[in-house]
ROBADO-378229 format. One record per residue (C-alpha): residue number from 1; residue in three letters; chain; y, x, z. Coordinates in steps of 0.1 Angstrom, whole numbers, plus 5000, padded with zeros to 4 digits. Example, Ala and Ser with C-alpha at 12.3 -4.5 7.8 and 13.67 -1.06 7.14 Angstrom:
residues 2
NODE     i    aa   ch   north   east     up
NODE     1   ALA    A    4955   5123   5078
NODE     2   SER    A    4989   5137   5071
***
This chain:
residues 166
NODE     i    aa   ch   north   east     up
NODE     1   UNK    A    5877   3143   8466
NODE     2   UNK    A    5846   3161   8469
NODE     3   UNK    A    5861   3194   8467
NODE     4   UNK    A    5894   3188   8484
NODE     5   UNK    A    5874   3176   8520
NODE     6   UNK    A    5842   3190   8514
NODE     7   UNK    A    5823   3165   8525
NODE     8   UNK    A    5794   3160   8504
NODE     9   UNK    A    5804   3127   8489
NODE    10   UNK    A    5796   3117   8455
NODE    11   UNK    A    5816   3088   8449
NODE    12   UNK    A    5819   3096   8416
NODE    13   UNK    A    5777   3084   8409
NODE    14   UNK    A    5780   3060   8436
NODE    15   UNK    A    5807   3039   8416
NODE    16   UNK    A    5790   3038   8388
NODE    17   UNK    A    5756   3034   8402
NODE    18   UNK    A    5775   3003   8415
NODE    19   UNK    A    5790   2993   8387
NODE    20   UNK    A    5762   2995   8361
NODE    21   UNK    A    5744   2972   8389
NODE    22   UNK    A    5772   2946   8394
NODE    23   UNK    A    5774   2942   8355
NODE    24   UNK    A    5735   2936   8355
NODE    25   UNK    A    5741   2911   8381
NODE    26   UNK    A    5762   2883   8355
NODE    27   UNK    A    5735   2879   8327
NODE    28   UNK    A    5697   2896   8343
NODE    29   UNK    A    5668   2882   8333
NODE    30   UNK    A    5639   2911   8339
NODE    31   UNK    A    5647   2944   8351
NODE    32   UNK    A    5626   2964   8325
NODE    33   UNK    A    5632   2999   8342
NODE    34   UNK    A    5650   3015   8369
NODE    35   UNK    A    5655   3051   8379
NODE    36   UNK    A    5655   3061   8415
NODE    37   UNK    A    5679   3047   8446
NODE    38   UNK    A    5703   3079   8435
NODE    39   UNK    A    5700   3079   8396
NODE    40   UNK    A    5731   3054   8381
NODE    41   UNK    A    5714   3043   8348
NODE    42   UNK    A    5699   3011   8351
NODE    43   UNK    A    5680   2995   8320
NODE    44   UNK    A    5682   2956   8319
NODE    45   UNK    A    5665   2930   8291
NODE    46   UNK    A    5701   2912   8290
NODE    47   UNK    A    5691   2877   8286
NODE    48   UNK    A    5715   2847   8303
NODE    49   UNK    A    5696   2824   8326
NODE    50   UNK    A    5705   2787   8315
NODE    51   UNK    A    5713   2763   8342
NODE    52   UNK    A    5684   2746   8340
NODE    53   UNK    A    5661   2773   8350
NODE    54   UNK    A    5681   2786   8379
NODE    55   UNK    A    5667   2764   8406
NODE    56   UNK    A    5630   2771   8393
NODE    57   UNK    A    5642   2817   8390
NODE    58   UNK    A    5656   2812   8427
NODE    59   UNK    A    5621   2797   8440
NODE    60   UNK    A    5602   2820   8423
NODE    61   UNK    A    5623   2850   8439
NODE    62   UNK    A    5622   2833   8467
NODE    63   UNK    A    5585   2830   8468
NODE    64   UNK    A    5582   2869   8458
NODE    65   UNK    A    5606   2883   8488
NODE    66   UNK    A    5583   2860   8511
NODE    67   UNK    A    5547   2876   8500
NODE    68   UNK    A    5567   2908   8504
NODE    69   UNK    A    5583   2901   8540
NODE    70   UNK    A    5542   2892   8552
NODE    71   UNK    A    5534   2924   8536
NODE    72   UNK    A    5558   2941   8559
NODE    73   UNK    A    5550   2919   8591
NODE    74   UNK    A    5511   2930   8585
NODE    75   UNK    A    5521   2962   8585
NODE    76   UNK    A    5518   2974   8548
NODE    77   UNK    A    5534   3000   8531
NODE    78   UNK    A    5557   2983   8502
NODE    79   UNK    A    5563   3009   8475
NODE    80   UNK    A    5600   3006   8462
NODE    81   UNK    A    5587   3006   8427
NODE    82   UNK    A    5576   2974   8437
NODE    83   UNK    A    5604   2964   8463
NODE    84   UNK    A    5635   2974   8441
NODE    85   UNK    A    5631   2951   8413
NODE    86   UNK    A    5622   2922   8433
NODE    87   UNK    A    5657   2925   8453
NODE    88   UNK    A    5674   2931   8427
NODE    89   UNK    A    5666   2905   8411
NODE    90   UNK    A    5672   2882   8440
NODE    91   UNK    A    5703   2896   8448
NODE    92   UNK    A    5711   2885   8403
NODE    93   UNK    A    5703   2855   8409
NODE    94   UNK    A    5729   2850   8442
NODE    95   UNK    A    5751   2861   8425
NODE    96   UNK    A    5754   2840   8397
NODE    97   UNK    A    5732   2806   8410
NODE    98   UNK    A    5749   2777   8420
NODE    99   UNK    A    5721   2762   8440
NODE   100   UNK    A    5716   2768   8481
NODE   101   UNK    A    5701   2803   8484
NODE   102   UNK    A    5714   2810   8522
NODE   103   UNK    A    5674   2817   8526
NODE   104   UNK    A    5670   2844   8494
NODE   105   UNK    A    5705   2863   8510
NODE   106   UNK    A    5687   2863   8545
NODE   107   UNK    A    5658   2880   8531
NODE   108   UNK    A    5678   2903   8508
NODE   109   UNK    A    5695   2916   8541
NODE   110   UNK    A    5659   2912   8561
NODE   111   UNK    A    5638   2932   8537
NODE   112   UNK    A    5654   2966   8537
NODE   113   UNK    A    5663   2965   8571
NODE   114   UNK    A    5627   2957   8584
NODE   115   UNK    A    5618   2986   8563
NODE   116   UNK    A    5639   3005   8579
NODE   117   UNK    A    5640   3038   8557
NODE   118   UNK    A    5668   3057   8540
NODE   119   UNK    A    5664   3047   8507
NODE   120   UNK    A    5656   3008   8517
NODE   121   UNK    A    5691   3004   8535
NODE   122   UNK    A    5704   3022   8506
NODE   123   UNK    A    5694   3003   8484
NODE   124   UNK    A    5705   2973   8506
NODE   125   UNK    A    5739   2984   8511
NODE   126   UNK    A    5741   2989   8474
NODE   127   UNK    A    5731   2951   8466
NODE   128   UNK    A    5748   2937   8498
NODE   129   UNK    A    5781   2949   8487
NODE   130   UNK    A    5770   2942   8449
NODE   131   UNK    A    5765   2903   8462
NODE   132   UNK    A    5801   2904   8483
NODE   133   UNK    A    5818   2915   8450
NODE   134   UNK    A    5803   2888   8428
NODE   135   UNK    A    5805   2859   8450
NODE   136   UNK    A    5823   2863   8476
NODE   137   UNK    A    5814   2831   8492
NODE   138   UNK    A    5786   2850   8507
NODE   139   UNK    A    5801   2879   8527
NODE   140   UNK    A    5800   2861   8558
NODE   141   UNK    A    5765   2853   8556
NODE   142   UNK    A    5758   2890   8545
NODE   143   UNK    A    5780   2901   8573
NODE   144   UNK    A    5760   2883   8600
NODE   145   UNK    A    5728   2888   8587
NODE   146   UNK    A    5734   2925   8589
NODE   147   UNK    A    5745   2925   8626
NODE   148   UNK    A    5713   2902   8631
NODE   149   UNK    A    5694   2930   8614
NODE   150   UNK    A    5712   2958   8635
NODE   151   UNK    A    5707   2941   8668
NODE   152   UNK    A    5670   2936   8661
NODE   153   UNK    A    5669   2974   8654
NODE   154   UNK    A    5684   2982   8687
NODE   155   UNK    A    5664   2964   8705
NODE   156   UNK    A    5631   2977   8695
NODE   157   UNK    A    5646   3008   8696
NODE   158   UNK    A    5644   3020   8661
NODE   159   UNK    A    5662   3048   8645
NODE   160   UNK    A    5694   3065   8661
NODE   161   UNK    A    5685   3038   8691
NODE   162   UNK    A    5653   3054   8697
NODE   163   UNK    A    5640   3071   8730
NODE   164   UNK    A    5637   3103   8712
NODE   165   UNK    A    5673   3104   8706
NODE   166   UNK    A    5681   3092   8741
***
């Protein structure tokens, strides 16, 4: 494809990239080590959560993503070494929980978009679509959160809706 429209796509790295994340996504524990927002290997310690400590993962993710979204409200700079991990471990555990987390797929959508950099929405995009994929239940929350997340952007005039681009 790349070479037929030359238009600078790699889907190619993006597939697997997406891939090797999805299949992280059914049995995650810890995410030992992770390479950059581009690389496609993805090292996991692969280690099933048992039912029982679900509900007591999803709080503890969910208290993580909230220290991290006052970080970002205060106005701190959240390094994605830090940021990376903790949504993608979130966005694990939506994926395979069976307890409510409507309020851990709000933030996973909130996070990156507050952020608001190239390699945060990637990043989101990347798990957003991972979530769809693996539980499909949430693509409509997913889908309006995003569109919450865009409209917010607009109006404070962020990005390609800024006044420099006017």
């Amino acid at each position: 494809m790349d070479r037929k429209l030359d238009i600078g796509i790699n889907s190619a790295s993006d597939f697997i990239a997406q891939y090797t994340t999805r299949q992280g996504y059914r049995t995650i524990d810890n995410i030992l080590d992770t390479e950059d927002v581009e690389g496609a290997c993805i090292h996991f310690d692969i280690k099933p959560i048992s039912q029982p400590d679900v509900e007591f993962e999803v709080r503890e993710a969910l208290r993580i993503l909230c220290e991290i979204e006052v970080q970002i409200g205060s106005g701190q700079i959240i390094q994605m070494s830090h940021l990376k991990p903790a949504l993608q471990k979130a966005s694990a555990l939506v994926c395979r929980a069976d307890v409510d987390c409507r309020t851990l797929v709000h933030l996973i959508v909130y996070i990156p978009c507050s952020i608001y950099t190239k390699e945060s929405i990637k990043l989101g995009i990347s798990l957003w679509s991972g979530i769809m994929s693996e539980n499909g239940i949430l693509e409509s929350q997913i889908l309006a959160e995003v569109m919450l997340c865009w409209e917010r952007i607009f109006r404070q005039g962020r990005g390609i809706f800024g006044r420099a681009l006017a």
